[in-house]
N, C-alpha and C positions, 0 to 999 in steps of 0.2 A: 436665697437671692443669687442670680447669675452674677462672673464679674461684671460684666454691662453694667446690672443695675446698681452692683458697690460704683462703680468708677461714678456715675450717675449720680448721687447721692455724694460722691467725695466731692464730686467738681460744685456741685449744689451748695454744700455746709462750705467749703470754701472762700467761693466768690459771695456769699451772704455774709460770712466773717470779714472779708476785706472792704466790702460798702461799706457795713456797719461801723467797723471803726474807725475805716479812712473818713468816709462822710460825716461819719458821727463825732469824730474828733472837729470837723470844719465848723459845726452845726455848733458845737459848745464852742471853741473860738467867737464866731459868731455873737452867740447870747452874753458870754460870760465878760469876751477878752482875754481868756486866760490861756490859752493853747499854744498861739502864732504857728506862723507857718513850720516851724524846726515843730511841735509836738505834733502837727498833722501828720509830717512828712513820716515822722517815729511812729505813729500810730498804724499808718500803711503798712511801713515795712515788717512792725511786730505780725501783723496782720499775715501779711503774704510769708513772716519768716514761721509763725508757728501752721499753718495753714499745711505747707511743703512738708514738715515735720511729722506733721499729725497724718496728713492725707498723701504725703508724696508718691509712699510705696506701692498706695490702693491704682490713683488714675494719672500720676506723676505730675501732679498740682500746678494745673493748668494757672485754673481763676480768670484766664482771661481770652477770650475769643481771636485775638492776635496772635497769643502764642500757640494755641491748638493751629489755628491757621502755618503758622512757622513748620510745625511738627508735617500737616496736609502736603506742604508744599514741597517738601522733604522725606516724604511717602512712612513717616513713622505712625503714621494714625490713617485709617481711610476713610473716604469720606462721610460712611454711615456714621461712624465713628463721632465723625468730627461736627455733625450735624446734630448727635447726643449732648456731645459736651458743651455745644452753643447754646443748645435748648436750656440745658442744668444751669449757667452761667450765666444768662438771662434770666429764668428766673428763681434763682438764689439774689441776684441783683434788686429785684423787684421787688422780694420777699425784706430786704433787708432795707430797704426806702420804704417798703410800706410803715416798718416798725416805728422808722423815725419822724414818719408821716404822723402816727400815733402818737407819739412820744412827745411831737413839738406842735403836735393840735392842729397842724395844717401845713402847707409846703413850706412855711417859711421864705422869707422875704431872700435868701439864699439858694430856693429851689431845692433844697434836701441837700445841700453839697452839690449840684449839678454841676461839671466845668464849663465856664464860659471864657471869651477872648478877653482880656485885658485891654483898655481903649488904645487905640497906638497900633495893636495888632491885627494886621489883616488878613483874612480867611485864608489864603494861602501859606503865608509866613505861618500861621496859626498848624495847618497841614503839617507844613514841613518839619517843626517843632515837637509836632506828636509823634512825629515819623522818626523821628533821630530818637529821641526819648523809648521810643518799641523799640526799636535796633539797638541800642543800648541795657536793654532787658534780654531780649531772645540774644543776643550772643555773651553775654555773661551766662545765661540759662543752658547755651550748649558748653559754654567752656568750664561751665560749676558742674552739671549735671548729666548732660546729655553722652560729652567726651568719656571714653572709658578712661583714661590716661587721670582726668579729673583727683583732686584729693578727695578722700570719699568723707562723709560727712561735714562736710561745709555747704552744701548747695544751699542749704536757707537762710544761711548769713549772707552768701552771696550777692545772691536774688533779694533778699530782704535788704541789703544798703545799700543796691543799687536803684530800689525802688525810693529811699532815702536822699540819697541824691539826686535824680530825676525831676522830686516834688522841689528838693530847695532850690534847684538852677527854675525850674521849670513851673513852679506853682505859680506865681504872681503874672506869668504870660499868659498862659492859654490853660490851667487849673490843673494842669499835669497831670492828665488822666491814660494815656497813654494805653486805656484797656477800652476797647466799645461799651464790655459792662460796667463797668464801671460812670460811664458815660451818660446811658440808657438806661438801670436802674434809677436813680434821682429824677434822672426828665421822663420817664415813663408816669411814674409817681405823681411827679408834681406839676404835669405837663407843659414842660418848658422844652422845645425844641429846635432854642436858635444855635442854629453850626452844627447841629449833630451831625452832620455826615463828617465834619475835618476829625470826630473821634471813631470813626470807623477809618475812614479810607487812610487818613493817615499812622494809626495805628501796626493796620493790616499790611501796607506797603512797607516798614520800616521793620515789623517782622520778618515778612517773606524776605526781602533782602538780607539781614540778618542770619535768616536761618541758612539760605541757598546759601551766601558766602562764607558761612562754617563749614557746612555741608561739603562744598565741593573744593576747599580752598586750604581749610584748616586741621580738619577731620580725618585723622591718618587712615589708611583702607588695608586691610589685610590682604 
């Protein structure tokens, strides 16, 4: 197999690992009550921290359509590229809601984990939220990872407690999904589709600015 196809398959086993257990931690909260929002939040982060670990070195452990987009906008990935790792990330997503589709006998009154707005919050605040939350991922991502200057092995503690943090400020607003796939596997699944664009566009935009103002701002140049 070409790298391509590893990176393809890294970013696949990945983003199917982080639905399954971020959602699937929601999903038993849910049934059980026994999870709450602090073991979802723990279960994401375990998720995206072994994820980076396992797959970092293969496709540099994306898992999420925003941050490939960060990397696009920043000319580290090109667009072929980056239209692979959407594809594998969509559906590892898919792949990972359909199990729990199986698992919980139907979408569940939850929609698989699907994120939704919070009553109180409006589609745009809802936006802007997602959007701060990716900008708070991709530039931990370039200052853990991407920066050579970085301490070297920490980036999946990093990225994994920042993904921790994120859920606790940010789960009970707007489900703090702060990835598209993340977003889109559950409502693909369970076909739930209210707000899905505030987990693309805001995502993608709090990336890209994130990534550009490491990029051109923070990121020393030889």
């Amino acid at each position: 197999m070409g790298q391509e196809g590893k990176k393809f398959i890294a970013e696949l086993i990945g983003t199917f690992a982080l639905i399954l257990f971020g959602a699937g931690a929601a999903l038993q909260h849910q049934t059980a009550q026994n999870v709450g929002m602090t073991g979802i939040a723990v279960a994401h982060g375990i998720a995206i921290l072994i994820g980076i670990y396992a797959f970092g070195h293969i496709s540099g452990g994306h898992f999420n359509p925003a941050v490939t987009f960060g990397m696009l906008v920043t000319r580290r990935i090109g667009f072929g590229g980056a239209i692979s790792y959407w594809i594998a990330q969509l559906v590892g997503a898919c792949l990972a809601a359909a199990v729990l589709f199986t698992a919980y006998h139907g979408p569940t009154e939850g929609n698989l984990g699907a994120p939704a707005l919070a009553a109180g919050i409006d589609p745009m605040l809802g936006m802007l939220l997602e959007a701060t939350m990716a900008f708070m991922l991709v530039i931990v991502i370039f200052g853990s990872a991407v920066d050579p200057r970085a301490p070297k092995g920490f980036a999946g503690m990093a990225i994994g407690f920042t993904l921790i943090g994120n859920i606790l400020v940010g789960g009970s607003l707007t489900g703090a999904a702060f990835n598209p796939a993340r977003a889109f596997g559950p409502a693909f699944v369970a076909g739930f589709w209210q707000d899905q664009w505030i987990y693309w566009v805001g995502p993608m935009l709090g990336a890209a600015i994130a990534a550009l103002l490491y990029d051109r701002l923070l990121l020393e140049r030889n």
